[in-house]
mmCIF file of the N, C-alpha and C atoms, coordinates in Angstrom:
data_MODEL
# 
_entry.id   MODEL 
# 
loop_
_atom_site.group_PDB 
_atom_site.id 
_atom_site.type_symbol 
_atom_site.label_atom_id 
_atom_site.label_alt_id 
_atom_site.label_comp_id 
_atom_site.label_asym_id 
_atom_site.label_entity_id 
_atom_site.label_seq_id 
_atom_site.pdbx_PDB_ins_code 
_atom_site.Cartn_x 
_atom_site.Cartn_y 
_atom_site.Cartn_z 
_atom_site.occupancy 
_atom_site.B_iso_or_equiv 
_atom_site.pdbx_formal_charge 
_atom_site.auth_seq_id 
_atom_site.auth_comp_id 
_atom_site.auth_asym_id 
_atom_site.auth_atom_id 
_atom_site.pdbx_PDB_model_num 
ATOM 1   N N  . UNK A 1 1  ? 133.422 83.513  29.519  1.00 0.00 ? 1  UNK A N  1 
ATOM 2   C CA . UNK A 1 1  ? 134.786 83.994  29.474  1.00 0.00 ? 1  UNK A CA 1 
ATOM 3   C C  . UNK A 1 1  ? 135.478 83.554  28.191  1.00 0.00 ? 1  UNK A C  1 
ATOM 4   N N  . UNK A 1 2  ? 134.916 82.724  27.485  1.00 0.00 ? 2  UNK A N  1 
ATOM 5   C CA . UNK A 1 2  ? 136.249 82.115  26.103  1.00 0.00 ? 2  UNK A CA 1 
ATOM 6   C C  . UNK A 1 2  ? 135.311 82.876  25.323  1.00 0.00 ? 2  UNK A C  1 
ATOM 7   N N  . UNK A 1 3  ? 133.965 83.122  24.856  1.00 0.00 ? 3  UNK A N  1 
ATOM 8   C CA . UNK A 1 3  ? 133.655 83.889  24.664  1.00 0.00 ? 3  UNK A CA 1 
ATOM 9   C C  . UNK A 1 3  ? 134.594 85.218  24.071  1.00 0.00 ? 3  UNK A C  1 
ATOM 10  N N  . UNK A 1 4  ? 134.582 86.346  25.251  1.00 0.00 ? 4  UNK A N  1 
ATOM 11  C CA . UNK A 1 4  ? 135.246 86.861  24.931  1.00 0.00 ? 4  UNK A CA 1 
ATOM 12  C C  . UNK A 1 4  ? 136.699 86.724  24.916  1.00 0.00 ? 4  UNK A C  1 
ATOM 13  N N  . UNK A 1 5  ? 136.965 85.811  25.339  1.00 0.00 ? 5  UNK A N  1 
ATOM 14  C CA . UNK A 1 5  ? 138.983 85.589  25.056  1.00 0.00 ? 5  UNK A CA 1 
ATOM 15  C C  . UNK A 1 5  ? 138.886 85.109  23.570  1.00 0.00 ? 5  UNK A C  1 
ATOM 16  N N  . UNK A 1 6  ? 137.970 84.533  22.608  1.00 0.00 ? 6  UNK A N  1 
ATOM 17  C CA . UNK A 1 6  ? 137.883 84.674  21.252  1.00 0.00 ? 6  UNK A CA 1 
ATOM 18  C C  . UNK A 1 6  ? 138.084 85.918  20.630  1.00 0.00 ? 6  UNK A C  1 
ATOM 19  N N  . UNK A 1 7  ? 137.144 86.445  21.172  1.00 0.00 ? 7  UNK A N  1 
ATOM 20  C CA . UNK A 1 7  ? 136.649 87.959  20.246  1.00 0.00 ? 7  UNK A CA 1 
ATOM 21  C C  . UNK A 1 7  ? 138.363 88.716  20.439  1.00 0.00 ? 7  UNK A C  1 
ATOM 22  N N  . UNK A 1 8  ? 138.453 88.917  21.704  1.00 0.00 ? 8  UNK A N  1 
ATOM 23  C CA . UNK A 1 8  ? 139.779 89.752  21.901  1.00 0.00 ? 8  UNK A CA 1 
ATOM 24  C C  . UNK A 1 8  ? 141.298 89.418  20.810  1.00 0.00 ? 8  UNK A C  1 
ATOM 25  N N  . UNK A 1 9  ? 141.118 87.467  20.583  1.00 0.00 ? 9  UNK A N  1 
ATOM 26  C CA . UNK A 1 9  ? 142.069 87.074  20.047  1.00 0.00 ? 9  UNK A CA 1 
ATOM 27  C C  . UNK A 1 9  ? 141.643 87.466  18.254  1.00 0.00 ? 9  UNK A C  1 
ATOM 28  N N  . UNK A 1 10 ? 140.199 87.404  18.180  1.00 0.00 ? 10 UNK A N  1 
ATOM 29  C CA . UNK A 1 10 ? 140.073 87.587  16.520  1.00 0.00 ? 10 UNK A CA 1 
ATOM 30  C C  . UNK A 1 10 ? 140.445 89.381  16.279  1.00 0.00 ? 10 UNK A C  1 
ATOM 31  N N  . UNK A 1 11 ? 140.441 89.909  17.426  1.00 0.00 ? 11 UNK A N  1 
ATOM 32  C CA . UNK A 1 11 ? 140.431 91.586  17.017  1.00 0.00 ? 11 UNK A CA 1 
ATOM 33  C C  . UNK A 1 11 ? 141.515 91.725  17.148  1.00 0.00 ? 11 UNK A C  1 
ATOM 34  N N  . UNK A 1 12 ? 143.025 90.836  17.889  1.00 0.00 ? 12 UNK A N  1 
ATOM 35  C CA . UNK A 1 12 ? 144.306 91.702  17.934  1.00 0.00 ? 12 UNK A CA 1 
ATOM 36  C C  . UNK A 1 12 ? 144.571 90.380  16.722  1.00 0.00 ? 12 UNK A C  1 
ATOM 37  N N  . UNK A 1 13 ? 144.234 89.663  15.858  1.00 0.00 ? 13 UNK A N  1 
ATOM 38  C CA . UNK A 1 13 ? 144.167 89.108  14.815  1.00 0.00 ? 13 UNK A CA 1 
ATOM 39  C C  . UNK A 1 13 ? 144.150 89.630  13.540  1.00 0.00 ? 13 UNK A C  1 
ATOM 40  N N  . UNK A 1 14 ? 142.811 90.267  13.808  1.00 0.00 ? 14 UNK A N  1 
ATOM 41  C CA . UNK A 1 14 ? 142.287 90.966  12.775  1.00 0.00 ? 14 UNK A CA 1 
ATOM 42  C C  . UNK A 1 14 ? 143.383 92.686  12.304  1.00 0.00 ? 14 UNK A C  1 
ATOM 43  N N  . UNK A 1 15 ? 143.676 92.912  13.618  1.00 0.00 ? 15 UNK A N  1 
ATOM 44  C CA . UNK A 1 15 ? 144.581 94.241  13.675  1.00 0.00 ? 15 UNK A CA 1 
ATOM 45  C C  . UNK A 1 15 ? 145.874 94.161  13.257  1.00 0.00 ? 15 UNK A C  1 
ATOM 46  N N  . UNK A 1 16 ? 146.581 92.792  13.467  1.00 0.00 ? 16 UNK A N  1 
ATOM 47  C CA . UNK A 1 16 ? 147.931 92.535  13.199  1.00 0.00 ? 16 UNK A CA 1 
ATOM 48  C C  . UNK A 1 16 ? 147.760 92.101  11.217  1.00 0.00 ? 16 UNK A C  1 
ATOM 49  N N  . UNK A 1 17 ? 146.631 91.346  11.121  1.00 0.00 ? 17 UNK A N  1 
ATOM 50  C CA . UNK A 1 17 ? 146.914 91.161  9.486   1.00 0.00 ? 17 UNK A CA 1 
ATOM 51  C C  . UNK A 1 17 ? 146.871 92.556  8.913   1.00 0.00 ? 17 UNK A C  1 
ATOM 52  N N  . UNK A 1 18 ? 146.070 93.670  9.486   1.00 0.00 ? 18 UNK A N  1 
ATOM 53  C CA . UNK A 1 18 ? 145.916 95.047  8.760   1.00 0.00 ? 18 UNK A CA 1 
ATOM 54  C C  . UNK A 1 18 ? 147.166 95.554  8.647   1.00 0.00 ? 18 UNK A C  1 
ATOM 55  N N  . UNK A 1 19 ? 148.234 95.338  9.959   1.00 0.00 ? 19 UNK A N  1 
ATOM 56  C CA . UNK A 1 19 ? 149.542 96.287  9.855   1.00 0.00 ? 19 UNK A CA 1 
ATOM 57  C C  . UNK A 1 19 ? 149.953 95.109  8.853   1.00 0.00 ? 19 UNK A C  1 
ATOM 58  N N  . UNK A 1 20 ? 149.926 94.187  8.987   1.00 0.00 ? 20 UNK A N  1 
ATOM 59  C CA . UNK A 1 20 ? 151.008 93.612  8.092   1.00 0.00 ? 20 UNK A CA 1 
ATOM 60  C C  . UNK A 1 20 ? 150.041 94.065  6.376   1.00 0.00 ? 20 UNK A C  1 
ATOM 61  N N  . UNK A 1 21 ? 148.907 93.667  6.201   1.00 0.00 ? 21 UNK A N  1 
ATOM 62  C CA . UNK A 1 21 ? 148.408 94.537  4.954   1.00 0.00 ? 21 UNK A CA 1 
ATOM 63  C C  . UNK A 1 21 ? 149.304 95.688  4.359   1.00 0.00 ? 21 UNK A C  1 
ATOM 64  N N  . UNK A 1 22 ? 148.942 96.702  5.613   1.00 0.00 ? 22 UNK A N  1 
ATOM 65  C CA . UNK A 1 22 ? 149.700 97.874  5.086   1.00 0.00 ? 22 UNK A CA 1 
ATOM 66  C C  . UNK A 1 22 ? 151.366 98.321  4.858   1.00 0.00 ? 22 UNK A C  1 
ATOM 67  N N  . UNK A 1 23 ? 151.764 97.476  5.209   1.00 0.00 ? 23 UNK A N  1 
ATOM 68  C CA . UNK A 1 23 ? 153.504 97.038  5.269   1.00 0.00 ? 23 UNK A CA 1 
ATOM 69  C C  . UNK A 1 23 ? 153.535 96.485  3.775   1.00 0.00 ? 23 UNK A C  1 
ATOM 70  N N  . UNK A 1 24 ? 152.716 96.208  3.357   1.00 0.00 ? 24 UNK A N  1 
ATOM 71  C CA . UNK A 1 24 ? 152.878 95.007  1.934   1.00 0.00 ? 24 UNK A CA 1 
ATOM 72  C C  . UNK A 1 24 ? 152.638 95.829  0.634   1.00 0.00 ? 24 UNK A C  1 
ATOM 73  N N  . UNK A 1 25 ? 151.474 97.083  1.102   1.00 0.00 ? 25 UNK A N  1 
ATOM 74  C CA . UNK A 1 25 ? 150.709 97.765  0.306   1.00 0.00 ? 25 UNK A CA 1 
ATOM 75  C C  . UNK A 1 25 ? 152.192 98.860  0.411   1.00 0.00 ? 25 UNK A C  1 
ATOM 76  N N  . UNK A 1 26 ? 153.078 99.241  1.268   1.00 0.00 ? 26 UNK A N  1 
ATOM 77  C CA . UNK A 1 26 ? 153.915 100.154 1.152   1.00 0.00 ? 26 UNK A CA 1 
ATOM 78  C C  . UNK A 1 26 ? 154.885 99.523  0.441   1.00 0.00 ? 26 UNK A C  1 
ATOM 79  N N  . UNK A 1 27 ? 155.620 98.595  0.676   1.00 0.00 ? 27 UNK A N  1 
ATOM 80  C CA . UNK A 1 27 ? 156.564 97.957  0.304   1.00 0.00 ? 27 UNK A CA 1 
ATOM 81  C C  . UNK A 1 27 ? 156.261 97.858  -1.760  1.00 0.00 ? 27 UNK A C  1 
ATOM 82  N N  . UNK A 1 28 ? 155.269 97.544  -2.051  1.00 0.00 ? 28 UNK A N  1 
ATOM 83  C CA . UNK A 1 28 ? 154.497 97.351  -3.555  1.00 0.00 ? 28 UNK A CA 1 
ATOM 84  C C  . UNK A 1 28 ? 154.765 98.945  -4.106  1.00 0.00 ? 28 UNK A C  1 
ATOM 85  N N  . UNK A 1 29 ? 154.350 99.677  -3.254  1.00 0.00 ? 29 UNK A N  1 
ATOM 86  C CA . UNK A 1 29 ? 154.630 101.189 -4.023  1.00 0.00 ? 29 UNK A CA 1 
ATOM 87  C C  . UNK A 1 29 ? 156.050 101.509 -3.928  1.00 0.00 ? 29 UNK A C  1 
ATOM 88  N N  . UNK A 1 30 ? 156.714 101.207 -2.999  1.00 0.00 ? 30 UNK A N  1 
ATOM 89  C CA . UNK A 1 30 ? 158.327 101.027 -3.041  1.00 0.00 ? 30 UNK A CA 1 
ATOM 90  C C  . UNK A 1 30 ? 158.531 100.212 -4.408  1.00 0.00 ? 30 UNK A C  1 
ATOM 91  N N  . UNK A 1 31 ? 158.307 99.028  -4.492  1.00 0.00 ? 31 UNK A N  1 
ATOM 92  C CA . UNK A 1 31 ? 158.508 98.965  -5.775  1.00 0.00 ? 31 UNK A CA 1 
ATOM 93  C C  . UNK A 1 31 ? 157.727 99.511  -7.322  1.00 0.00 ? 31 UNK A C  1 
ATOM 94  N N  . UNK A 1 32 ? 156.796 99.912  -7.135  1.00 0.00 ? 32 UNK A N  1 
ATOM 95  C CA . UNK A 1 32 ? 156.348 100.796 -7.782  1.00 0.00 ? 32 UNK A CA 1 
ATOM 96  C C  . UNK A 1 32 ? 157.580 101.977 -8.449  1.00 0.00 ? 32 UNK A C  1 
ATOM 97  N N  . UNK A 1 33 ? 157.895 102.751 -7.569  1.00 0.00 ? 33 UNK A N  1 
ATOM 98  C CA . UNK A 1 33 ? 159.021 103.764 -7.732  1.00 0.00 ? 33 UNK A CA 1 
ATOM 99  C C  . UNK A 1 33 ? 160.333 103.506 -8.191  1.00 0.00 ? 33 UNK A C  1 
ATOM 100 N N  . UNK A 1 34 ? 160.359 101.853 -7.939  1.00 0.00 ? 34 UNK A N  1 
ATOM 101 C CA . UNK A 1 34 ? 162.010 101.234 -8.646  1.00 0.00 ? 34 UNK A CA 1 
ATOM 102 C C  . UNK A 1 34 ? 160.999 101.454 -9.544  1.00 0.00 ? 34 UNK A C  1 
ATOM 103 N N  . UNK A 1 35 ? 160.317 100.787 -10.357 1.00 0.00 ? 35 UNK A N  1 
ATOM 104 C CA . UNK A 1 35 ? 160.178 100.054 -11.678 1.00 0.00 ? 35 UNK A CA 1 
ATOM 105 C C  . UNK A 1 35 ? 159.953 101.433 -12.136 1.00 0.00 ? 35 UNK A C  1 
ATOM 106 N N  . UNK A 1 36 ? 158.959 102.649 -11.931 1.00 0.00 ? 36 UNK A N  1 
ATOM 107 C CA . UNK A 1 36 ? 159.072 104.020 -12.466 1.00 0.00 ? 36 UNK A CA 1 
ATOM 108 C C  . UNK A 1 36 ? 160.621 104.599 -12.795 1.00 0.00 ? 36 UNK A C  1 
ATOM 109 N N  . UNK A 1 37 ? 161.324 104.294 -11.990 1.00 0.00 ? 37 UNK A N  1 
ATOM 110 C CA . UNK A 1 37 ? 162.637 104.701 -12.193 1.00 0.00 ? 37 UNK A CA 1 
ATOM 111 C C  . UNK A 1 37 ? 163.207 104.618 -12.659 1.00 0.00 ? 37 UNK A C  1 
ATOM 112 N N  . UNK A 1 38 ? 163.466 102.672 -13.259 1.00 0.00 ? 38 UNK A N  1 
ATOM 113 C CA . UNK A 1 38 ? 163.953 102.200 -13.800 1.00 0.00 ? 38 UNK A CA 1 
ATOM 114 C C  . UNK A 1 38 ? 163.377 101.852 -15.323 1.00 0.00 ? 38 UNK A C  1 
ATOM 115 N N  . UNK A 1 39 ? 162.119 102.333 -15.662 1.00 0.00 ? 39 UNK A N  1 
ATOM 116 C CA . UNK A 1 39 ? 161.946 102.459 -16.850 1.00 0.00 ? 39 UNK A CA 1 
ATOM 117 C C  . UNK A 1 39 ? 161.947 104.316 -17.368 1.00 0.00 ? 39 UNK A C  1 
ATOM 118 N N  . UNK A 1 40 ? 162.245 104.971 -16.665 1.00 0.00 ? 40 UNK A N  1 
ATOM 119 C CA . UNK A 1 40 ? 162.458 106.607 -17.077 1.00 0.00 ? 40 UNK A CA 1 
ATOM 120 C C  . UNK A 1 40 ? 164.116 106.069 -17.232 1.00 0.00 ? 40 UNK A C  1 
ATOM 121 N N  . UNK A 1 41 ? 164.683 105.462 -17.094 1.00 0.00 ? 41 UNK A N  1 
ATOM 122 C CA . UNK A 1 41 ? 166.337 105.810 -17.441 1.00 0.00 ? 41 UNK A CA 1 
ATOM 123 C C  . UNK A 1 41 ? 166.689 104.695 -18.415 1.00 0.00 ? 41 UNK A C  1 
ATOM 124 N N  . UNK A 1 42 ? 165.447 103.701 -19.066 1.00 0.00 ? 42 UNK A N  1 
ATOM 125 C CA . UNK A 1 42 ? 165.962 102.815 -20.232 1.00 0.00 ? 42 UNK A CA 1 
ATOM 126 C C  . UNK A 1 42 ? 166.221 104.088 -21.473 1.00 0.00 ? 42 UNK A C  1 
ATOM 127 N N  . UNK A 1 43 ? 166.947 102.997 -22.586 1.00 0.00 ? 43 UNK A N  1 
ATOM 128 C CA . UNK A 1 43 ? 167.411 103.581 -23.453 1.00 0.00 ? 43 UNK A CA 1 
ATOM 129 C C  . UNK A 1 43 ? 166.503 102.775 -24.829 1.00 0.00 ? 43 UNK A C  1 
ATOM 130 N N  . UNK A 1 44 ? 165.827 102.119 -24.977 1.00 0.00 ? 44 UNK A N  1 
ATOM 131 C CA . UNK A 1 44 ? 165.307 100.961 -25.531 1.00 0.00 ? 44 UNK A CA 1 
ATOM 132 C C  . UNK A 1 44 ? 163.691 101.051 -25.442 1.00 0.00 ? 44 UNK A C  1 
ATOM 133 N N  . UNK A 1 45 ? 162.924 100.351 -26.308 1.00 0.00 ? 45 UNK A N  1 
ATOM 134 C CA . UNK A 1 45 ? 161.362 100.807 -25.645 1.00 0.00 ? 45 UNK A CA 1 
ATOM 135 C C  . UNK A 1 45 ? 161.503 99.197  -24.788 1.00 0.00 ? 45 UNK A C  1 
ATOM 136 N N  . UNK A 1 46 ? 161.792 98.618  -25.205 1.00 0.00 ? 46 UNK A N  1 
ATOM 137 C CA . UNK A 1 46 ? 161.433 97.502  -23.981 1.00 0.00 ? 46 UNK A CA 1 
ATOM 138 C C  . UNK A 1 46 ? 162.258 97.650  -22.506 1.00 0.00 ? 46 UNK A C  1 
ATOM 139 N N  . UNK A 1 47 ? 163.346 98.925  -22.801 1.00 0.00 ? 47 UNK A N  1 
ATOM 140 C CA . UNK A 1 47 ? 163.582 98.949  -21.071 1.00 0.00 ? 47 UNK A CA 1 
ATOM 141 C C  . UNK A 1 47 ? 162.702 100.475 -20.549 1.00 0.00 ? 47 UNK A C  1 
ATOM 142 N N  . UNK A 1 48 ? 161.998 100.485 -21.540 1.00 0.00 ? 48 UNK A N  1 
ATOM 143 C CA . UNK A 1 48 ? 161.026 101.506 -21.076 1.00 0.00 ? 48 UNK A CA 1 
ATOM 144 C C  . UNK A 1 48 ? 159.848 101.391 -20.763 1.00 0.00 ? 48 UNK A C  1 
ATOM 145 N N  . UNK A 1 49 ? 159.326 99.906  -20.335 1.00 0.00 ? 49 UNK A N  1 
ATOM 146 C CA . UNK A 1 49 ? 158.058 99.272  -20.390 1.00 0.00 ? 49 UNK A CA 1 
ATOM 147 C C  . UNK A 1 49 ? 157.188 99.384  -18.797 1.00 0.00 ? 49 UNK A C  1 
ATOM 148 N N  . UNK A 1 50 ? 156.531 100.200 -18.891 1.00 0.00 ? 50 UNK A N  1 
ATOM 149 C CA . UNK A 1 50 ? 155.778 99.857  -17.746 1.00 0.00 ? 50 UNK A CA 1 
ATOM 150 C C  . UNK A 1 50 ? 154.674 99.222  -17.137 1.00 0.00 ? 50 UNK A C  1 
ATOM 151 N N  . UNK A 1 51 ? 154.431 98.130  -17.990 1.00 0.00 ? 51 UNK A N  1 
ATOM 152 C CA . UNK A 1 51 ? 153.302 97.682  -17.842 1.00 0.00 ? 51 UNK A CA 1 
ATOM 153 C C  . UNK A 1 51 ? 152.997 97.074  -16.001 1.00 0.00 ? 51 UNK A C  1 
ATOM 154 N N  . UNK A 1 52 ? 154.239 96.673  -15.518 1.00 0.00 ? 52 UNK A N  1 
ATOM 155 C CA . UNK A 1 52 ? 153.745 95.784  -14.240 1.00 0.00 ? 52 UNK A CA 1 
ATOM 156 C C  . UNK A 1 52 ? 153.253 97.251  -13.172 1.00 0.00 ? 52 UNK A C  1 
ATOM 157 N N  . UNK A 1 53 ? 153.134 98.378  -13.688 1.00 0.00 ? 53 UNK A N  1 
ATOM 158 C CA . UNK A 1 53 ? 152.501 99.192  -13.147 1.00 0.00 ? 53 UNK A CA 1 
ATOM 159 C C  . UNK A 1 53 ? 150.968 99.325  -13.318 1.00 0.00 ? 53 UNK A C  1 
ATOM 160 N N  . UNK A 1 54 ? 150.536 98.761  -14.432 1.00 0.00 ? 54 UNK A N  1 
ATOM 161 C CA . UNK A 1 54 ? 149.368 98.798  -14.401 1.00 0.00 ? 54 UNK A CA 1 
ATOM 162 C C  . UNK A 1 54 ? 148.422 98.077  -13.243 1.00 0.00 ? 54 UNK A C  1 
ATOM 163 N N  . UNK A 1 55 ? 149.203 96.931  -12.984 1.00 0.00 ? 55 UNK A N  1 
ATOM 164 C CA . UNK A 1 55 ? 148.958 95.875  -12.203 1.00 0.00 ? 55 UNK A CA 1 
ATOM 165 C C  . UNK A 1 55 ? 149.100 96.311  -10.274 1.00 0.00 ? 55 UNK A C  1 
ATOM 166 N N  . UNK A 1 56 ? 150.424 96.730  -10.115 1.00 0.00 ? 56 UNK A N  1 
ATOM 167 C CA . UNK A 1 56 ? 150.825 96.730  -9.007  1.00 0.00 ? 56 UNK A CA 1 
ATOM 168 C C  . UNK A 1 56 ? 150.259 98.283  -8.228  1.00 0.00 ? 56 UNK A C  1 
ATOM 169 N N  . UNK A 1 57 ? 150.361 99.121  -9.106  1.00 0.00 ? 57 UNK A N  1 
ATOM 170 C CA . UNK A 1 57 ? 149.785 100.853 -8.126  1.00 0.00 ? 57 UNK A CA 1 
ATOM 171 C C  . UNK A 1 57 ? 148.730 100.021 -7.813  1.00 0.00 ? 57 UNK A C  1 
ATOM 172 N N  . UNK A 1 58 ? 147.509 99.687  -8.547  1.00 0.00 ? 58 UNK A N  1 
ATOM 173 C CA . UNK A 1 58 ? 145.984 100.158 -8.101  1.00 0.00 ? 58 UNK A CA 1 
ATOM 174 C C  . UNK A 1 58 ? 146.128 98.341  -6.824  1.00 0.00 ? 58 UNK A C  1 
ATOM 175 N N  . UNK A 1 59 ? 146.929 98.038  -6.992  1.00 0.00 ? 59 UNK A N  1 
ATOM 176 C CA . UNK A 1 59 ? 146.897 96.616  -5.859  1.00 0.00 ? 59 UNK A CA 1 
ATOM 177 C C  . UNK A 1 59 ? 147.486 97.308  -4.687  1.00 0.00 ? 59 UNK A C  1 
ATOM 178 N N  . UNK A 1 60 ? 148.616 98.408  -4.618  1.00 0.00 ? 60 UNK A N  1 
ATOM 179 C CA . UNK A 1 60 ? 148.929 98.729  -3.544  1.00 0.00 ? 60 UNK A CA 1 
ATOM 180 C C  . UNK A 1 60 ? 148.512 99.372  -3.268  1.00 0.00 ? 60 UNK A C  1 
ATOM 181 N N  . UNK A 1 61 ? 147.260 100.432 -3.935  1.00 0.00 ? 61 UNK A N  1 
ATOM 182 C CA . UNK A 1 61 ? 146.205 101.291 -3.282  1.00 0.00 ? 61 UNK A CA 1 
ATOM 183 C C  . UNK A 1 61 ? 145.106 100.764 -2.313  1.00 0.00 ? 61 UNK A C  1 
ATOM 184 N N  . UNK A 1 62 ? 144.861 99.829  -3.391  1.00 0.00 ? 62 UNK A N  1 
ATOM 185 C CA . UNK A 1 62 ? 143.877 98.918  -2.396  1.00 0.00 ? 62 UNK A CA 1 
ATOM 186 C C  . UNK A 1 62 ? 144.389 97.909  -1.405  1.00 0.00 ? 62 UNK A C  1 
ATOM 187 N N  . UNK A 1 63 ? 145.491 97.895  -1.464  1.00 0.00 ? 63 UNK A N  1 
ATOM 188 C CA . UNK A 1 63 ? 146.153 97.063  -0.077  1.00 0.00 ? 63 UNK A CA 1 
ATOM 189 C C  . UNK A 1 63 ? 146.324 98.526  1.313   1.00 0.00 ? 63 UNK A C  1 
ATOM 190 N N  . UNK A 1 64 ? 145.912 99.622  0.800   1.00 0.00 ? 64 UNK A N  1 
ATOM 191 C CA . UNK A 1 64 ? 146.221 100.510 1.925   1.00 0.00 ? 64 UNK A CA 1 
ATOM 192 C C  . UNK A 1 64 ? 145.240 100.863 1.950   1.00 0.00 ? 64 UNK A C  1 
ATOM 193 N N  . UNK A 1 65 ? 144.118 101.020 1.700   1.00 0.00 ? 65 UNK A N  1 
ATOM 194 C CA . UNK A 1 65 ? 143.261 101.978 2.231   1.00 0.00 ? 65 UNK A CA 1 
ATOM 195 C C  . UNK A 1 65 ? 141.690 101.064 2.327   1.00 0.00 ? 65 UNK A C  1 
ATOM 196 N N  . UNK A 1 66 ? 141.697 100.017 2.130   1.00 0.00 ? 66 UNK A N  1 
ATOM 197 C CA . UNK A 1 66 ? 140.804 98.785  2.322   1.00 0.00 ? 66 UNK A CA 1 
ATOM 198 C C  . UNK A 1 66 ? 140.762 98.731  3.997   1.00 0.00 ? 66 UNK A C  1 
ATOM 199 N N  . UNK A 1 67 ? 139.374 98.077  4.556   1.00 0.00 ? 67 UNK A N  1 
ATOM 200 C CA . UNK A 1 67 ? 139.484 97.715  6.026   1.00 0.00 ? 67 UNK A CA 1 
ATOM 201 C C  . UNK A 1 67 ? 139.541 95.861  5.497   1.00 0.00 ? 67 UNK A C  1 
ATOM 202 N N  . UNK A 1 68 ? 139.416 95.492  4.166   1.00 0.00 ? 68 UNK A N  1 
ATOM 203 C CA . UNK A 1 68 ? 139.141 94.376  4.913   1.00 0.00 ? 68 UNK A CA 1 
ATOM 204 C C  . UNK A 1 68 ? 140.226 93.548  3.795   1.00 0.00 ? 68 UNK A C  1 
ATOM 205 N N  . UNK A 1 69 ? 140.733 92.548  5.057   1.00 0.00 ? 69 UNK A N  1 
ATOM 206 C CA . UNK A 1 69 ? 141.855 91.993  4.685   1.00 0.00 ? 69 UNK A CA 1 
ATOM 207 C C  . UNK A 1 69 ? 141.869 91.005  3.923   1.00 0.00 ? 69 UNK A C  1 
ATOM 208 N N  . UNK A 1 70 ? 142.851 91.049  2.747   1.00 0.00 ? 70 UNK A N  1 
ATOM 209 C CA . UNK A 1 70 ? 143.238 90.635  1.338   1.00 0.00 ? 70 UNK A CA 1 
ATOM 210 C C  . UNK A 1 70 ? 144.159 89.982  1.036   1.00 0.00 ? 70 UNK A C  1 
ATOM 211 N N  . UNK A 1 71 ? 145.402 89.251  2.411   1.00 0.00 ? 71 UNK A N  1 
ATOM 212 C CA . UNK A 1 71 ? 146.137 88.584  2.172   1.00 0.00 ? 71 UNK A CA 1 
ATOM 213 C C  . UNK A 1 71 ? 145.530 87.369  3.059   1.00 0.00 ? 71 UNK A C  1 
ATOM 214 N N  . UNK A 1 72 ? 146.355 86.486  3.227   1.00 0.00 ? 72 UNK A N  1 
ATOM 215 C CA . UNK A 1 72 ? 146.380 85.510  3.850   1.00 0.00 ? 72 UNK A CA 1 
ATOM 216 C C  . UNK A 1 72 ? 147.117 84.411  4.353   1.00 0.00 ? 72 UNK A C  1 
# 
């Protein structure tokens, strides 16, 4: 019986870090879309800089569509 009262606890474990994964991976492309936004309306090349996009899309891609969990 603990047995499986493990397994049950590592799988609604394992299921709750995924929603929260994907809450994190949405929230990152939310900011994604400020920082797109907010460098299409600088006036300056440095308020036109997008570099933390290079970084953050392909992290919030792979925070959504990954099975296996990446935070901790």
């Amino acid at each position: 019986m603990k047995s499986y009262q493990t397994t049950r606890n590592q799988c609604r474990l394992y299921r709750r870090k995924m929603v929260e994964q994907k809450l994190m991976g949405l929230g990152l492309l939310v900011v994604c879309a400020f920082v797109l936004w907010l460098c299409s309306t600088g006036t300056t090349p440095e308020d036109q800089d997008a570099t933390a996009l290079v970084l953050l899309f392909p992290l919030s891609l792979y925070m959504l569509f990954t099975k296996e969990i990446v935070i901790y």
